[in-house]
C-alpha positions, 0 to 999 in steps of 0.5 A: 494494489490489492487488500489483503486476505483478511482487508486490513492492509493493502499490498502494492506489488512493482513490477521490477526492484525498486529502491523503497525502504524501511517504513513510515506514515503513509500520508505525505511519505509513499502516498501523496498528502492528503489520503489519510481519509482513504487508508486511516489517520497514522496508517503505516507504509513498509517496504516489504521487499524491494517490490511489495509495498505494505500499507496497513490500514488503520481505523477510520480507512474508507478505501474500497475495492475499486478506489484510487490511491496516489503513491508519491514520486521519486521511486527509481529501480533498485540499482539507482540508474532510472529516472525517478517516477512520477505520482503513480495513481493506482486501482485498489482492488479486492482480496484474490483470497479472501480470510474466512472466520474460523472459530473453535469450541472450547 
């Protein structure tokens, strides 16, 4: 998982298609239970495609660069015909780029 450029979301990007979709809390839903602390009380999950998971983080997150999150079981690829997987812990690391501020004079 990465942050985004401007470190108010993280993506999760798989490696094949898989069969995650629409949206929802991410405590108990796409995360294990118990991670609200990392990602903010009420944080989102949404699926942005069939392989790039969105988590947006909301006030009170403490995940950093170099932390763990623990997505929940039972993704399987896109066309069904896998095995359902098991939790999957994940590295969280920093924006590839990061937003700079921008400002203008008026």
């Amino acid at each position: 998982a990465v942050f985004g450029p401007a470190g108010g979301k993280l993506l999760v990007t798989f490696n094949t298609a898989t069969n995650g979709k629409g949206s929802a809390i991410c405590d108990g839903a796409d995360l294990v239970s118990g991670q609200s602390h990392l990602v903010g009380v009420g944080a989102e999950c949404s699926w942005e495609s069939a392989t790039v998971l969105t988590v947006s983080l909301t006030s009170g997150a403490t995940i950093l660069p170099g932390r763990l999150i623990t997505l929940s079981p039972g993704l399987r690829t896109e066309d069904g015909l896998s095995d359902a997987s098991a939790n999957q812990t994940i590295k969280v690391v920093r924006p590839l780029l990061l937003e700079l501020p921008s400002f203008t004079f008026a």
